[in-house]
C-alpha positions in Angstrom: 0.0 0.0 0.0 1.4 3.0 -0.8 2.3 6.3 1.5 -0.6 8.2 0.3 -3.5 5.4 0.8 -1.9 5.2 4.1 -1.9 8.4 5.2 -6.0 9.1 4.4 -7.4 7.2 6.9 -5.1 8.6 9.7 -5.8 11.8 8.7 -9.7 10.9 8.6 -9.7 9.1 11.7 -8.0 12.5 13.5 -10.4 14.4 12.3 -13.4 12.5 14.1 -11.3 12.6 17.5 -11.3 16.4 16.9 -13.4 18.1 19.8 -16.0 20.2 19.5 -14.4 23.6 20.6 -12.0 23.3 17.6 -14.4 23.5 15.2 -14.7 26.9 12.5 -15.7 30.0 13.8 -17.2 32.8 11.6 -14.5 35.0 10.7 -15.5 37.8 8.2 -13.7 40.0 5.9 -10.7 37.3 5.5 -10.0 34.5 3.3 -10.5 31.2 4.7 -6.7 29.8 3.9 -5.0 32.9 5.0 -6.8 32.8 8.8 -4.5 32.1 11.5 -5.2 31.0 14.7 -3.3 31.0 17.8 -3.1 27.2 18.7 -2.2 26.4 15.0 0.1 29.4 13.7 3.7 28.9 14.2 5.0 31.6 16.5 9.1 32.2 15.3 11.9 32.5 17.2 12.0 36.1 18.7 15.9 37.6 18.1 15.7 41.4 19.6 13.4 43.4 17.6 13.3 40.7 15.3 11.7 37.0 14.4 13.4 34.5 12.6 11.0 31.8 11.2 12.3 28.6 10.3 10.2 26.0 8.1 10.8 22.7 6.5 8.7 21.4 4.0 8.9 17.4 2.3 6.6 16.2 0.1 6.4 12.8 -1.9 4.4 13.3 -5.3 3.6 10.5 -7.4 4.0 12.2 -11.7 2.5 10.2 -14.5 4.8 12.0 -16.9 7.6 13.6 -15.6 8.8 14.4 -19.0 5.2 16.4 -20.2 6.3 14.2 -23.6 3.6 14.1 -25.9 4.0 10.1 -26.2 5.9 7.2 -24.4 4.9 8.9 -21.3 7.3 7.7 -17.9 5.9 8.3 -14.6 8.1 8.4 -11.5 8.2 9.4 -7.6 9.4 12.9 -6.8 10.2 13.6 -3.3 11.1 17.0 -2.6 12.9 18.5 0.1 12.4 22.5 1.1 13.9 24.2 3.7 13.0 27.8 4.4 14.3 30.8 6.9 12.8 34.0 7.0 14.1 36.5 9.2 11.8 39.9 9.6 11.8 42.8 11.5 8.7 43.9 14.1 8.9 47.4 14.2 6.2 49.6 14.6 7.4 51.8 11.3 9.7 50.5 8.6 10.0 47.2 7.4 13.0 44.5 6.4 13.0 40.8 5.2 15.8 38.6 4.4 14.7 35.1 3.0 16.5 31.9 1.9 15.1 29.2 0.4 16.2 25.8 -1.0 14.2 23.0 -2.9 15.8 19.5 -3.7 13.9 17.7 -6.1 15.2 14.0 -6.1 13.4 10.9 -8.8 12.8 7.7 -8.0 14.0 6.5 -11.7 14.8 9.4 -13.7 17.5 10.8 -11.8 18.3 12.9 -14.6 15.5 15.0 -13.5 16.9 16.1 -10.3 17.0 19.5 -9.6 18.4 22.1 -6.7 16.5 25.5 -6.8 17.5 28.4 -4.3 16.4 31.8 -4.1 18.1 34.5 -1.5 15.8 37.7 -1.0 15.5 40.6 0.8 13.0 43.7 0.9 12.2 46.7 3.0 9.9 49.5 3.5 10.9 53.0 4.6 8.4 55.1 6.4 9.8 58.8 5.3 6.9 60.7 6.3 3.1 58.9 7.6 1.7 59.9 3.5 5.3 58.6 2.1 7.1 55.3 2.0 9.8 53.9 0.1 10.2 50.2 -0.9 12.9 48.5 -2.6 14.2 44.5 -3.0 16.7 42.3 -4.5 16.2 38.9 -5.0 18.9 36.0 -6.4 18.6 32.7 -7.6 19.3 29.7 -9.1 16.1 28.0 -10.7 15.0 25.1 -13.4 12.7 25.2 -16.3 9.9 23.3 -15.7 9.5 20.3 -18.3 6.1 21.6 -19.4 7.4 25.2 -20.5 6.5 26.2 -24.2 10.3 26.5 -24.3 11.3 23.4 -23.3 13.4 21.1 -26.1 12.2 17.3 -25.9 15.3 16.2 -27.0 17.5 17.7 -24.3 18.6 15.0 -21.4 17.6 17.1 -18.1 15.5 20.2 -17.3 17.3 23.7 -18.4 19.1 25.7 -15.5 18.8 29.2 -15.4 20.0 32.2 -12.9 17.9 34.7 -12.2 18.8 38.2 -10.5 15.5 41.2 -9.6 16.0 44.4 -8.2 13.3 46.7 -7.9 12.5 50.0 -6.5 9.3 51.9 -5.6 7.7 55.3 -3.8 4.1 56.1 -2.6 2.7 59.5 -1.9 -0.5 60.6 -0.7 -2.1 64.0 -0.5 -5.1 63.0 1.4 -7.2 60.7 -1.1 -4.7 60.7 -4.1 -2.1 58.7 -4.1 0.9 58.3 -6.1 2.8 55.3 -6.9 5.9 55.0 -9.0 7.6 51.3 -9.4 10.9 50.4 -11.1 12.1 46.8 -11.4 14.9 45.1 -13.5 15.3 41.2 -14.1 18.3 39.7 -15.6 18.1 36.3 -16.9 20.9 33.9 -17.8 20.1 30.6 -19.4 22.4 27.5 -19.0 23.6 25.4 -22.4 21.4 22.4 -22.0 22.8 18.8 -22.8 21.1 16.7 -25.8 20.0 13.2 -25.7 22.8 11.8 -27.8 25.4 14.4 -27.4 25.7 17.9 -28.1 24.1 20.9 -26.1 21.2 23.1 -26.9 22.4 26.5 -26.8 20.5 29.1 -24.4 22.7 32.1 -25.0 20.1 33.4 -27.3 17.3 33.4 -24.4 19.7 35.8 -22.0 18.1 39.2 -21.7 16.7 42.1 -19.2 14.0 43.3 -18.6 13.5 47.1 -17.2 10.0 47.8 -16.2 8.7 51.7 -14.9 5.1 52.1 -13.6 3.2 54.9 -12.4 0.0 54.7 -11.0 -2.8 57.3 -9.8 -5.1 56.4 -7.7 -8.0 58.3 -5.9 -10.1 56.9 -3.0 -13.7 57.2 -3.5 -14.8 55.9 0.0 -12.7 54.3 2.9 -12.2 51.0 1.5 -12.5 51.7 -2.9 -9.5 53.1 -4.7 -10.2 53.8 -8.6 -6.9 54.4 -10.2 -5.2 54.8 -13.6 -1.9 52.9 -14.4 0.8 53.0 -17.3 3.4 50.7 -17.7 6.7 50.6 -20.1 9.1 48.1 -20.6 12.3 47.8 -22.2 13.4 44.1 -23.2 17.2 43.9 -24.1 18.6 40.5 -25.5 22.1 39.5 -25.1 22.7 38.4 -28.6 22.0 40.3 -31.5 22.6 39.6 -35.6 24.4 38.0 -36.7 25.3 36.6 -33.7 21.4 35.1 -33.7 19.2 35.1 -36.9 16.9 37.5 -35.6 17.0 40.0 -33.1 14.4 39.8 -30.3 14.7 43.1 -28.8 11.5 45.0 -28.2 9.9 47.6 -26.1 6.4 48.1 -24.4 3.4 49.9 -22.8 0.5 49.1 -21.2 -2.5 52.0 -20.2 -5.1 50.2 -17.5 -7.8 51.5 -15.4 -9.2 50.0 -12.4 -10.1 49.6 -8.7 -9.3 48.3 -5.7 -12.0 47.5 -3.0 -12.9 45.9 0.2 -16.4 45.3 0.2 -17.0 44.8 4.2 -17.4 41.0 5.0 -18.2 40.4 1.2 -15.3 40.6 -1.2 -12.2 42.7 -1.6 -9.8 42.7 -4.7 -8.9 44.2 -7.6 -10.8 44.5 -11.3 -8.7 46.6 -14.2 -8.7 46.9 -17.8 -6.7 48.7 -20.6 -4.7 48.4 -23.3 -1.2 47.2 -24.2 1.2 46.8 -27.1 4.9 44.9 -27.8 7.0 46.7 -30.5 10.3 45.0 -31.9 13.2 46.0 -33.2 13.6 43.3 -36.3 11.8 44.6 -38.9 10.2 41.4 -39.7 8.3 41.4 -36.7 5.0 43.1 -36.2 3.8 44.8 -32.8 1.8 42.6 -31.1 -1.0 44.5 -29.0 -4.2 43.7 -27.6 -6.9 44.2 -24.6 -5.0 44.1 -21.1 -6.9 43.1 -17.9 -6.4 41.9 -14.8 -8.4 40.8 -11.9 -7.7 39.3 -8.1 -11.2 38.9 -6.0 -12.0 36.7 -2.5 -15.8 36.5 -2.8 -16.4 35.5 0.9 -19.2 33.0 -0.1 -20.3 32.0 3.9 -18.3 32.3 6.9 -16.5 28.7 5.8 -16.3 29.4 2.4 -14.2 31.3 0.3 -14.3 31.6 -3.9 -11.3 33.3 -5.0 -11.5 34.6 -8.7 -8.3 35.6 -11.0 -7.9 36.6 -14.3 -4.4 37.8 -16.4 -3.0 38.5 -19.4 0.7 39.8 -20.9 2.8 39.2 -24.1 5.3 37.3 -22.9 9.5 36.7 -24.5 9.8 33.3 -26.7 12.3 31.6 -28.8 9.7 29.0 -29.7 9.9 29.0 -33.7 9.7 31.8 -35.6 7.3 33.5 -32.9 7.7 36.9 -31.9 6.3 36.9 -28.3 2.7 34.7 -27.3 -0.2 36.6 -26.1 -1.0 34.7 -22.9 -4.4 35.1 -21.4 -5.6 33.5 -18.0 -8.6 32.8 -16.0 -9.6 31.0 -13.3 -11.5 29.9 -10.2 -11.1 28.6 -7.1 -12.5 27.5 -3.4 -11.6 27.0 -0.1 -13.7 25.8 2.3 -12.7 25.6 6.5 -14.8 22.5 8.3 -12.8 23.0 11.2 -10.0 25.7 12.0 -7.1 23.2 11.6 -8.9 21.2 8.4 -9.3 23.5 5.1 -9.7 22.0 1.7 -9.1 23.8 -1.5 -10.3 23.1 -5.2 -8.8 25.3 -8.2 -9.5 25.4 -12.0 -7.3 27.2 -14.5 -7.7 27.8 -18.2 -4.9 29.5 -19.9 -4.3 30.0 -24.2 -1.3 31.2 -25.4 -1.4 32.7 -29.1 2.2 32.9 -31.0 2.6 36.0 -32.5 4.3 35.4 -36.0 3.4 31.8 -35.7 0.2 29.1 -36.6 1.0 28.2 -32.9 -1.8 28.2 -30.3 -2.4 26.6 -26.9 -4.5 25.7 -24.7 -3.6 25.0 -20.7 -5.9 23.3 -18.1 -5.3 22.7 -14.5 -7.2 21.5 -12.2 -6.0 20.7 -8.3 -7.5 19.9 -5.3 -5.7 19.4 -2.1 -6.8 19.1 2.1 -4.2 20.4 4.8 -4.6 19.2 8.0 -3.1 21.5 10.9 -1.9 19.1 13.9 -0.3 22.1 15.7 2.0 24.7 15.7 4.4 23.0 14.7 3.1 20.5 12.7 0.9 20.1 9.3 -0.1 17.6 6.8 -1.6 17.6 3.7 -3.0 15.5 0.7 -3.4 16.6 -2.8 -4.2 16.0 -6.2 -4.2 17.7 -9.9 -4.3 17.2 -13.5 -2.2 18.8 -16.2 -2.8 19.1 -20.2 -1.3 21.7 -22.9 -3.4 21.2 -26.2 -1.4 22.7 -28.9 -1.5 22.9 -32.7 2.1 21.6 -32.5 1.3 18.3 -31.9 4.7 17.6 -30.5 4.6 19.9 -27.6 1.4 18.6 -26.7 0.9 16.3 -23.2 -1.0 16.0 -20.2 -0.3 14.7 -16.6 -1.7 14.1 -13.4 -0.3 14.0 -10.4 -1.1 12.7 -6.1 1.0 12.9 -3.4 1.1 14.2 0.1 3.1 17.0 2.1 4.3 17.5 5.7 5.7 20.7 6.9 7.2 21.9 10.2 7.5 25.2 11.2 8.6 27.0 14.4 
């Protein structure tokens, strides 16, 4: 019998034993999964005027195709390991935040597949004035391409490595109900060669680029919890190679011109709904600007007390090598529900539907995902939890298309 068919009726059989005064109270005005209570929320280590928060994570996850290959699929056991430290201040004004984490992904089989991801952070937030902040952050890492990325070469023998460095910089004002926000942020990314099945690399050098992205925003408050506001972004895409280094040169520059609001509705919902316009011009003359509707939205509907429907929507043009594609038009929706049946018991069900259209291409896809998943809070300390989600990217390349599904269960300890 396997871990997971083990684990359900333990976890079924605690829940019964579960006295009454544990059970959900009403708590309005917050989403069900990010309540914490007392007896179940890990408290940190106090260090001064500081708290460092330590977490480990392990879960075992059973992948029907752990190379997302559209035939000859191979399934394996995944069991990753994710240690966390998060070390943040507890000031009354200002902010700071240093995080490290670390996930090892180890295969049963296909040890090919393993991968060691770390990320190093840190943020802050300067109170100048009570109607003036500044906020800035930097964040490092090491990361791997999942296998189910429209850039991902079947033929290559393991995932692709890439290093990723952010920096970003940003300043609210307020004259009583206007506000003003201006945001800066730069990402560098640097793609490792990737070895082929057979011998030989893929070359990445032709995916390294930065990104430098300036937004300002205006927002006026209409009543004490709605903001309407009017946003512009630009963007400035830079690629490392250029021709005739490369056959075509990817650089290209951006805008995008939204309006929206931001809300909190009492008990009922809060979020954010905008809508605009936005555009992706290239430098290669063979290219056309790509443009289209822009919108956005983030909502928690709280449904009941115990229930929770969370509502998202997305779109952006987004960089690709894929082809002879300029950039893909990448629109998302989706829904989703959490539902508390006692304070340390919340289950969750999420559906997404993405489609990506290739600019300068016949290529189109189509994403779905679908997950469910139950965590089960034993204490402060301790958590388990159960889930399980399907996969599949239809595309009109017939090679790139695949589906998966995948089970397994998580424990995490934090202090």
């Amino acid at each position: 019998m396997g871990p997971l068919r083990r684990t359900v009726p333990g976890l079924c059989l605690a829940v019964l034993m579960i006295p009454a005064p544990l059970l959900a109270e009403d708590v309005r005005g917050q989403g069900v999964a990010e309540r914490q209570y007392d007896a179940y929320t890990a408290q940190g280590v106090r260090v001064g005027s500081f708290v460092l928060r330590p977490s480990l994570t392990v879960t075992e996850t059973y992948d029907s195709n752990v190379f997302a290959a559209n035939t000859g699929e191979v399934s394996d056991f995944v069991t990753e390991i994710n240690p966390n430290v998060v070390f943040e201040s507890d000031w009354a004004n200002h902010s700071f935040r240093l995080e490290a984490d670390i996930e090892q992904s180890l295969h049963a089989s296909e040890d090919s597949e393993d991968a060691t991801d770390w990320t190093l952070g840190a943020s802050g937030r300067i109170d100048v004035l009570t109607d003036t902040q500044v906020r800035v952050g930097l964040l490092y890492g090491s990361l791997t391409e999942d296998r189910g990325e429209p850039e991902d070469v079947g033929a290559t023998a393991e995932p692709t490595d890439y290093e990723l460095f952010e920096g970003s910089l940003g300043i609210t004002q307020r004259f009583n109900r206007l506000s003003f926000d201006v945001d800066a942020a730069y990402t560098d990314l640097d793609f490792d060669d990737t070895p082929l099945i057979g011998g030989g690399f893929d070359e990445n050098d032709d995916r390294d680029r930065s990104v430098l992205e300036v937004a300002v925003q205006v927002g006026y408050q209409l009543v004490a919890d709605t903001v309407v506001f009017l946003r512009g972004t630009y963007n400035d895409r830079d690629y490392a190679l250029d021709v005739p280094a490369v056959a075509l040169n990817r650089d290209s520059n951006g805008y995008e011109v939204v309006a929206g609001a931001s809300f909190e509705l009492g008990s009922l919902a809060t979020g954010e709904v905008f809508a605009g316009y936005q555009e992706q011009s290239f430098d290669d003359p063979s290219f056309s600007p790509v443009s289209g509707v822009a919108y956005g939205a983030s909502v928690d509907w709280y449904v009941t007390p115990l229930t929770t429907l969370r509502l998202r929507a997305d779109t952006a043009i987004e960089d690709t090598t894929s082809g002879g594609a300029s950039a893909f038009e990448s629109q998302t929706v989706g829904i989703g529900v959490d539902h508390e049946f006692l304070r340390n018991l919340v289950a969750s069900l999420d559906a997404d539907y993405t489609q990506e259209d290739f600019s300068s291409s016949a290529r189109k896809d189509e994403i779905y995902d679908v997950a469910v998943g139950i965590d089960y809070l034993i204490d402060r300390v301790f958590s388990i939890g159960i889930f399980a989600g399907h996969e599949e990217r239809d595309s009109s390349v017939a090679s790139d298309s695949f589906s998966r599904e995948v089970v397994g269960v998580r424990l995490r300890s934090a202090l």
